[in-house]
N, C-alpha and C positions, 0 to 999 in steps of 0.2 A: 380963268379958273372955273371949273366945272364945279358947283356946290354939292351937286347930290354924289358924287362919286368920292369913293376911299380907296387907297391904292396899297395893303399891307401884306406885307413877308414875315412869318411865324419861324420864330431859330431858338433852336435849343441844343442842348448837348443830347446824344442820342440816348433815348428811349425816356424820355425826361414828359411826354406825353404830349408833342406836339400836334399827331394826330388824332388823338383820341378827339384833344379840344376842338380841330377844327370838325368832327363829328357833330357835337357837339351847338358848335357855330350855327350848320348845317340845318341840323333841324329844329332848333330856335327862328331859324333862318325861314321856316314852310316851305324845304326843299320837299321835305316826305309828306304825302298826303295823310290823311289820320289813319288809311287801313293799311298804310305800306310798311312792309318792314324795315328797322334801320340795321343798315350796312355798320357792321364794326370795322374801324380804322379805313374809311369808304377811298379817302386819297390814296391809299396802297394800293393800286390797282394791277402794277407786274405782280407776277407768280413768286416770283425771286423776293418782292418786297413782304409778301402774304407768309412767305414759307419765314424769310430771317427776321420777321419785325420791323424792318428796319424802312426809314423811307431812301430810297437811291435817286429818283427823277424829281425834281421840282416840278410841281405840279399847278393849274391854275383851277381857279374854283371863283363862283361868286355867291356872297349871299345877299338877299333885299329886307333891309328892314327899317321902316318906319319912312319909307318909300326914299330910303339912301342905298345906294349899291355899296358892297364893300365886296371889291376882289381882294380874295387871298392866295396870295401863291406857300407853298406847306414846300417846306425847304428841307433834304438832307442834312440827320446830324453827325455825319458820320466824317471826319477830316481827310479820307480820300476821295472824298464826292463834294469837295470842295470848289471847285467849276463851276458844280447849279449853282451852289448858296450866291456865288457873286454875281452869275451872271442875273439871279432874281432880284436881286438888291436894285442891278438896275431900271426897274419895271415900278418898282414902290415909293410910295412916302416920308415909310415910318414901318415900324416892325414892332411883334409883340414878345418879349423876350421870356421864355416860357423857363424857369425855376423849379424843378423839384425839391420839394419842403423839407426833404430827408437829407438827400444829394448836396443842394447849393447847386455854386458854378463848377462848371467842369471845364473841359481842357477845350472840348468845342464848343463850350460856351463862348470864353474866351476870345477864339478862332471870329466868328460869326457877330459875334459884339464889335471886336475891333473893325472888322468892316462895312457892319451896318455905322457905325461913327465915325471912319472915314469918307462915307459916301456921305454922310450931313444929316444922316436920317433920324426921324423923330423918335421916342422908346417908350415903349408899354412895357412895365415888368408886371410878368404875371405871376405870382407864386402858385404853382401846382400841384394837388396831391399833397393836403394838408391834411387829410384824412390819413394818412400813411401812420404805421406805429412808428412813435419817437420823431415824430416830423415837429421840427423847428423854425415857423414861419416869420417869424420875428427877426430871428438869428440870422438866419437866408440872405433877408432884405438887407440887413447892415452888409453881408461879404457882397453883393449886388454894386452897392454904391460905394466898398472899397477898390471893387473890379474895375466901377466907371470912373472913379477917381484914378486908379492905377492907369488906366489906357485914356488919362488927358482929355476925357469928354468934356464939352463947353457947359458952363452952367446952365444953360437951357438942357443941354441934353441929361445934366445930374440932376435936376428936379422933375427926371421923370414918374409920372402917376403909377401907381401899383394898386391890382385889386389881388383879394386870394380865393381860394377855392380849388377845387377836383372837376376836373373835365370829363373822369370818368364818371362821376356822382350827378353833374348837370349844374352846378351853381359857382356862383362868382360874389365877391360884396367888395366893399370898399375897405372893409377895415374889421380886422377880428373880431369873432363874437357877434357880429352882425346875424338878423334871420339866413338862413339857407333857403334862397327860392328858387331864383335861377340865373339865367346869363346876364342879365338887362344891366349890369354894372358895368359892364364888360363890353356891351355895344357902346351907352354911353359914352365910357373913357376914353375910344375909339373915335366915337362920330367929333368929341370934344377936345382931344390932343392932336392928331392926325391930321396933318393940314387936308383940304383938298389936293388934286394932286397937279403941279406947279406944268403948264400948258397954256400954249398961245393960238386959241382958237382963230385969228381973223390972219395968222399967217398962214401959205402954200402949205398942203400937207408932209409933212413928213414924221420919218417912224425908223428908230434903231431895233432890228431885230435881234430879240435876244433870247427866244427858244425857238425850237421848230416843234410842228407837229408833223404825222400822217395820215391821210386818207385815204382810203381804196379807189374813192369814187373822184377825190380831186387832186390827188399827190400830196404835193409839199405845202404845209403852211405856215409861214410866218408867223410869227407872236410876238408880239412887245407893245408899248404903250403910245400910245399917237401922242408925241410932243408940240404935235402943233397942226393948225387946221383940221378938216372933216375930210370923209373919204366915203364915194359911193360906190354900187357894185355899177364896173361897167369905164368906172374913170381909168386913163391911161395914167402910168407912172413910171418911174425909174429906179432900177437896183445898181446902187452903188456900190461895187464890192468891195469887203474889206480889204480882201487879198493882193489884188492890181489896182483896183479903184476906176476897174470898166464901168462904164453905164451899160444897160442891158434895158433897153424899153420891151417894159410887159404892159397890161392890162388886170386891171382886179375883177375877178370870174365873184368871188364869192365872199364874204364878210362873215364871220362869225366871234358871236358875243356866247362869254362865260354865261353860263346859268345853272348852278347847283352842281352837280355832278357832271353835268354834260355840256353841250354848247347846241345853239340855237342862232338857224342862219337869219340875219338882219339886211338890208338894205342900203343902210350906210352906219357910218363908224363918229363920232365925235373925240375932239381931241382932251386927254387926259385919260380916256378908256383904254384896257386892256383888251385886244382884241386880237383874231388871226383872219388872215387875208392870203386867199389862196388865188392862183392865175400863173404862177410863177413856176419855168421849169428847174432853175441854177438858182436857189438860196440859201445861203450861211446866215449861221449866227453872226451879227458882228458887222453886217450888211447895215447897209442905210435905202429905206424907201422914202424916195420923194417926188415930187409932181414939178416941182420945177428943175429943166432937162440941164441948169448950171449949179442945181446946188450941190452942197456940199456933204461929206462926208460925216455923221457924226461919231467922237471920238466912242471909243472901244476898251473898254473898262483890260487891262491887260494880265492874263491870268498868272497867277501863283505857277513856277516853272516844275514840270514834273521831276522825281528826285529819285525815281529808280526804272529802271531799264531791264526788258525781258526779251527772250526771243522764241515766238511763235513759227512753230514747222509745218514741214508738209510730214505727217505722218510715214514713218519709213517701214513700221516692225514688222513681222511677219502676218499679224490679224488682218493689217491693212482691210479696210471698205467692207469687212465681215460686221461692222455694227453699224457704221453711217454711211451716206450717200455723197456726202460734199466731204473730196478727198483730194483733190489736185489745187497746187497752187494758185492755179488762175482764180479756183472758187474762194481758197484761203484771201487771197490778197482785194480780190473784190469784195468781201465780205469788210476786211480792217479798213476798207475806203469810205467805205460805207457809214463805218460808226464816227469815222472823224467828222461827217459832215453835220450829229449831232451833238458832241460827244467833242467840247473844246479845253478840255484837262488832259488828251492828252495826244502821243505823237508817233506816227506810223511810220519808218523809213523800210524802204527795200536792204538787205542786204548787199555783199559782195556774190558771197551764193545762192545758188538761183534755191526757191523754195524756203527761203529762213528772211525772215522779216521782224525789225528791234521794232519793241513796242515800250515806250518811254509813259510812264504815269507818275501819280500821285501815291501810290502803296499795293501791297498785294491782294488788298478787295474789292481794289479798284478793277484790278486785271483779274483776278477769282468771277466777278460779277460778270463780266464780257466773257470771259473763257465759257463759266455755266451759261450763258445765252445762247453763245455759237454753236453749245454741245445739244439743244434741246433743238435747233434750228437744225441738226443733222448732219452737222461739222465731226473732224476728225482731226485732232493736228495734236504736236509734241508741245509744252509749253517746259522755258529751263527756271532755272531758281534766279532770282531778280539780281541784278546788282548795284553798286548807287551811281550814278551819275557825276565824275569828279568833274574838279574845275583846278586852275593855272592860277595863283593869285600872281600880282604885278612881279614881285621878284623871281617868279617860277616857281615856288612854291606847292605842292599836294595839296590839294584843297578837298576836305569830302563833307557833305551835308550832314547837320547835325539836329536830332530833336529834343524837345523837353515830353520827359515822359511821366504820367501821374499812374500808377500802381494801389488800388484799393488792395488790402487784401486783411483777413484772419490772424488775430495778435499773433499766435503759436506760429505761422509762417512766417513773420516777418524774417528768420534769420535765412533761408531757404534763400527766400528772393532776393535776398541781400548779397548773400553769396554768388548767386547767376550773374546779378549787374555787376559784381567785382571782374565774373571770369568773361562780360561782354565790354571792359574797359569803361561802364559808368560811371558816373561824377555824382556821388548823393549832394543834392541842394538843400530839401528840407526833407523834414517827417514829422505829421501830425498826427496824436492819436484822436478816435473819436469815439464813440462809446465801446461798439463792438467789432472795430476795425481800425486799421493803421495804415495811413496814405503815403506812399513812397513818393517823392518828387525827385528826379534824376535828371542830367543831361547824359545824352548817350546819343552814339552814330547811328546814323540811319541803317547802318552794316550789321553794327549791335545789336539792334529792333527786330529784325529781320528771325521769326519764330520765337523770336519771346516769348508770344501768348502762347503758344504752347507749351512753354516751361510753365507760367504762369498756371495755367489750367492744370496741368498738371501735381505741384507743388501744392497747390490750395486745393485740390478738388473739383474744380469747376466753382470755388466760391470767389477767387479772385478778380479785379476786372482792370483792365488793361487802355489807359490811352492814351497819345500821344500828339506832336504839334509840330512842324516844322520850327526850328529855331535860328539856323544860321549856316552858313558855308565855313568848315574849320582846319584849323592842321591834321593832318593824316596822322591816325591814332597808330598804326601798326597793327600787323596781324590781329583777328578778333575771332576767337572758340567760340563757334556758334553749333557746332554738331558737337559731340563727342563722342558717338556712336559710330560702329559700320553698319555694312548690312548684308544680308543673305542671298546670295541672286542664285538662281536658277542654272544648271547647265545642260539640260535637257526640254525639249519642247514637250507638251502633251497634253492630258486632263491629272492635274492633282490627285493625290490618293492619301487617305489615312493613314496609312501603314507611312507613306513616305514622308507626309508630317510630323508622325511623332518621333519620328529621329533626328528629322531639321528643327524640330520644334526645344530639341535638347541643346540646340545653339543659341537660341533667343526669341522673340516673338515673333508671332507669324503674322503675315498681312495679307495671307491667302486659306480661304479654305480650303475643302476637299470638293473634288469635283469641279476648281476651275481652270480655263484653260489657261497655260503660263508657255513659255517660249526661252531662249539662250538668253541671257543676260537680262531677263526678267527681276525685280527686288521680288520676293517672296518672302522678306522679315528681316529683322534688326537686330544685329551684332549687338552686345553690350559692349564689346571692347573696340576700341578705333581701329579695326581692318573689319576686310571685305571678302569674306566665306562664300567657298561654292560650293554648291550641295542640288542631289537630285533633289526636286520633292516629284518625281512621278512613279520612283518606283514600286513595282508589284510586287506582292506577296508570295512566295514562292508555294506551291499549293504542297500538302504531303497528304498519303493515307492517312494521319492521326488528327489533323486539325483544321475545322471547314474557315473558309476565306476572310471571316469579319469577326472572328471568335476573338473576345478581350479587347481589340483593337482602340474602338471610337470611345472607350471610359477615357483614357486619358490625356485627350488632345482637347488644349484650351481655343473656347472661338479665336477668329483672326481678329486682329484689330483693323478697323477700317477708318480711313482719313478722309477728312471732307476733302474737296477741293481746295481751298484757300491752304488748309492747314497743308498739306501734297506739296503744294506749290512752296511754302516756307520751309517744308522739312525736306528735301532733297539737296544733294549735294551742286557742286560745280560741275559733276560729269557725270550727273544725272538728268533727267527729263521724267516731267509727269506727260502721257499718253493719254487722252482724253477724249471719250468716242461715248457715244447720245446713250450706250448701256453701264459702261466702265472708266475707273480711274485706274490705272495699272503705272506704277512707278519701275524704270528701268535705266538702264546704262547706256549713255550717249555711244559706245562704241560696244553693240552688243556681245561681237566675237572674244570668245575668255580669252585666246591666244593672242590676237592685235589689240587688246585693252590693255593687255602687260606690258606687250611693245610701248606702247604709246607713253606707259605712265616710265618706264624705264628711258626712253627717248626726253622724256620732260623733264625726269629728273636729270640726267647729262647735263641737260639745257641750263637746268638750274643752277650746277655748279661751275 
């Protein structure tokens, strides 16, 4: 065992301030020199994580103090970005279980605890963000160790240490009421619960890899923890793959060690360290590097199975390649190859037709996430509305995945919400009230899930908060109202106009304005009633001698509403597609033509009866 080294993973329910602390860690840590300035929430480092808050990539970091190394890898709180959390788990010791003092535990707490105490690992409970109004640090603590009591943790792991404090404020103690100074409680409890981290230096090297990185300058790099022996640059070794379980003799070109925010190339590598090792042209996660050419395989932590299913196109409509550059299949499908080799939550199959490819994951942020990346890299494709993934039980049976879903919301809403999970077939479990809010606990299909939160948000105002858990594979609920609306589609190509607005606009909301380009079976707004309205919106004004062209017009046409991504993806139907290109999100009809769309649905229903 290596003494000076600590090996821990930070997990919380999301936005519960896992980041901020490792900031924090950071420069307690003398990553920043005293004239530099400090980075806020510095592990966020994708755009996508800067723009929603939120962390998506497990990330590695190191800090030095009191001449001990402590890597931390800063973990996704989010339950479709549930992949990193496990695959980080396998790199660590011990974890610090980060609590918000208002909050408690939450649904991904939950998620994230259960399998930090499957994998055997030690626990830091950090209570966060006790400086918060009505923050209850005491109260926290007891639901903590009703949590570890609920999920069977061994008595070693339920006597674990707790300090409290604000990660954003700079301090930690041992125990309420103590002075507020700074982190030094927090390293301690650390250097002093947190085993070294369990390695057999005097055996042949080897290393499961369990992130990758990229370099421009050296490709692919390995990451994971050397579980045994030291490694120089220059030594030959062996990739074990997880897939076939070929050997592939490479060479290690280069070694790099964690340091602060960045990495700094080393020489050689010591086992127990977290480190990456680049020379390699073919490696996965999931891989095993080892120096002796008979050894073995190590096992592969096996991921949570993804629970809904989408299908990513080759863009067909008429704008086609008018906003992005990567527009043909070849570039579509070389691109989703791409992401499986970082990226082991989830599952890429070719279709039957050529240009349409199932992409199987863990939820629609998970797929939102990848869609907005592809569109910034200058991709172009159709994305449909997810669906779940069933399963056969022994008797033949329908089997379709089921979550547990936790619902904050506004006393005055609770009847709102209450009413949505009745018309999504939910099962109320509990409800808590809490000062100035009421927590819904429900089981509900994964089918049922699906746009929720945009009832949610909607219903509450944007005060509600929404989250959810895998629970179990169940009996087929029957049909599930997840839309209740239609929508307005387009039956002329062109640029939008005012005047053609405010007549479509008298059908329902619009989700276009004036002046954009729209096309035949374009959505351009939503029905309030369950069918699907055609309407110009490009018509022109007809001019006369008495009245000039823009006269009264633009007073009474409401802006358009506009959908994120994520939301697009959950709010379109079955013979729908979100279009997705590096300027716009354009919602439309898988069968553009008005005429063969009525064919089709008249065909289908035949079918039906």
């Amino acid at each position: 065992m290596n003494q000076s080294i600590r090996n821990i993973a930070i997990i919380a329910h999301v936005d519960h301030g896992k980041t901020t602390l490792v900031d924090q860690l950071l420069k307690e840590g003398g990553v920043y020199r005293a004239n530099q300035a400090v980075q806020v929430r510095a592990m966020d480092s994708m755009d996508l994580e800067k723009e929603k808050g939120i962390t998506i990539k497990a990330k590695n970091t190191s800090v030095h103090w009191k001449d001990k190394i402590i890597n931390i890898v800063d973990t996704p709180g989010h339950a479709d970005f549930g992949g990193e959390v496990e695959r980080a788990l396998r790199m660590v010791d011990g974890v610090l279980l980060v609590i918000d003092a208002y909050d408690g535990p939450q649904a991904q707490t939950r998620f994230v605890l259960r399998k930090a105490l499957h994998h055997g690992l030690k626990v830091v409970i950090v209570i966060n963000k006790i400086d918060r109004e009505n923050a209850e640090p005491a109260k926290m603590y007891d639901k903590v160790l009703e949590l570890l009591m609920e999920l069977n943790a061994t008595e070693e792991q339920f006597d674990a240490p707790v300090v409290y404090g604000s990660g954003r404020d700079g301090y930690m103690m041992f125990h309420l009421g103590e002075e507020k100074k700074n982190m030094t409680p927090l390293f301690e409890t650390i250097l002093d619960h947190i085993p070294p981290p369990f390695a057999k230096p005097n055996e042949p090297f080897h290393m499961l890899v369990s992130n990758l990185d990229w370099s421009d300058y050296v490709g692919r790099i390995a990451v994971g923890k050397i579980l045994g022996g030291n490694a120089k640059v220059g030594d030959p070794v062996f990739v074990v793959r997880h897939s076939d379980h070929k050997r592939i003799r490479s060479k290690i070109t280069k070694i790099f060690e964690f340091t602060g925010l960045g990495t700094r190339e080393v020489e050689s590598a010591v086992a127990g360290n977290i480190v990456g090792f680049a020379g390699f042209e073919d490696v996965d996660i999931g891989d095993t590097l080892t120096v002796d050419e008979a050894g073995h395989a190590l096992p592969f932590t096996q991921i949570d199975p993804p629970t809904l299913e989408m299908q990513f196109c080759v863009n067909d409509g008429p704008l086609v390649g008018t906003e992005g550059k990567l527009v043909t299949s070849r570039q579509l499908r070389e691109r989703l190859m791409r992401e499986l080799k970082t990226n082991v939550s989830i599952k890429i199959e070719d279709s039957e037709k050529a240009g349409i490819f199932n992409v199987k994951a863990r939820g629609a942020m998970q797929v939102a996430v990848l869609v907005e990346t592809m569109r910034r890299e200058g991709f172009e494709l159709l994305v449909s509305r997810p669906t779940v993934i069933e399963k056969k039980s022994e008797d033949g049976k329908r089997l379709e995945p089921y979550e547990t879903v936790w619902i904050e919301v506004p006393d005055e809403c609770v009847g709102a919400i209450m009413q949505n999970l009745a018309n999504r077939k939910g099962l109320l479990t509990n409800m808590e009230k809490h000062q100035h809010s009421t927590m819904i606990e429900a089981s509900i299909t994964t089918r049922g899930l699906i746009g929720m939160e945009i009832d949610v948000v909607n219903a509450t105002s944007g005060r509600g908060v929404l989250s959810h858990l895998f629970k179990e594979y169940g009996p087929y609920a029957g049909e599930v109202l997840t839309r209740i609306t239609g929508t307005l589609i387009a039956t002329e190509a062109g640029e939008t106009t005012t005047y053609a607005l405010l007549m479509v606009q008298e059908r329902g909301k619009l989700f276009c304005g004036p002046g954009e380009q729209v096309y035949e079976g374009m959505i351009v707004g939503e029905n309030p009633r369950n069918e699907d309205i055609a309407c110009n919106a490009v018509r022109e004004k007809k001019l006369t001698n008495f009245r000039s062209q823009g006269e009264g017009v633009a007073a009474g046409l409401t802006p358009a509403t506009k959908l994120s991504l994520e939301r697009a993806i959950e709010y379109i139907a079955a013979d729908e597609f979100v279009e997705v290109t590096p300027k716009n999100l354009r919602l439309r009809k898988r069968i553009l033509n008005n005429g063969e769309r009525q064919k089709s649905a008249k065909s289908q229903k035949r079918q039906g009866e």
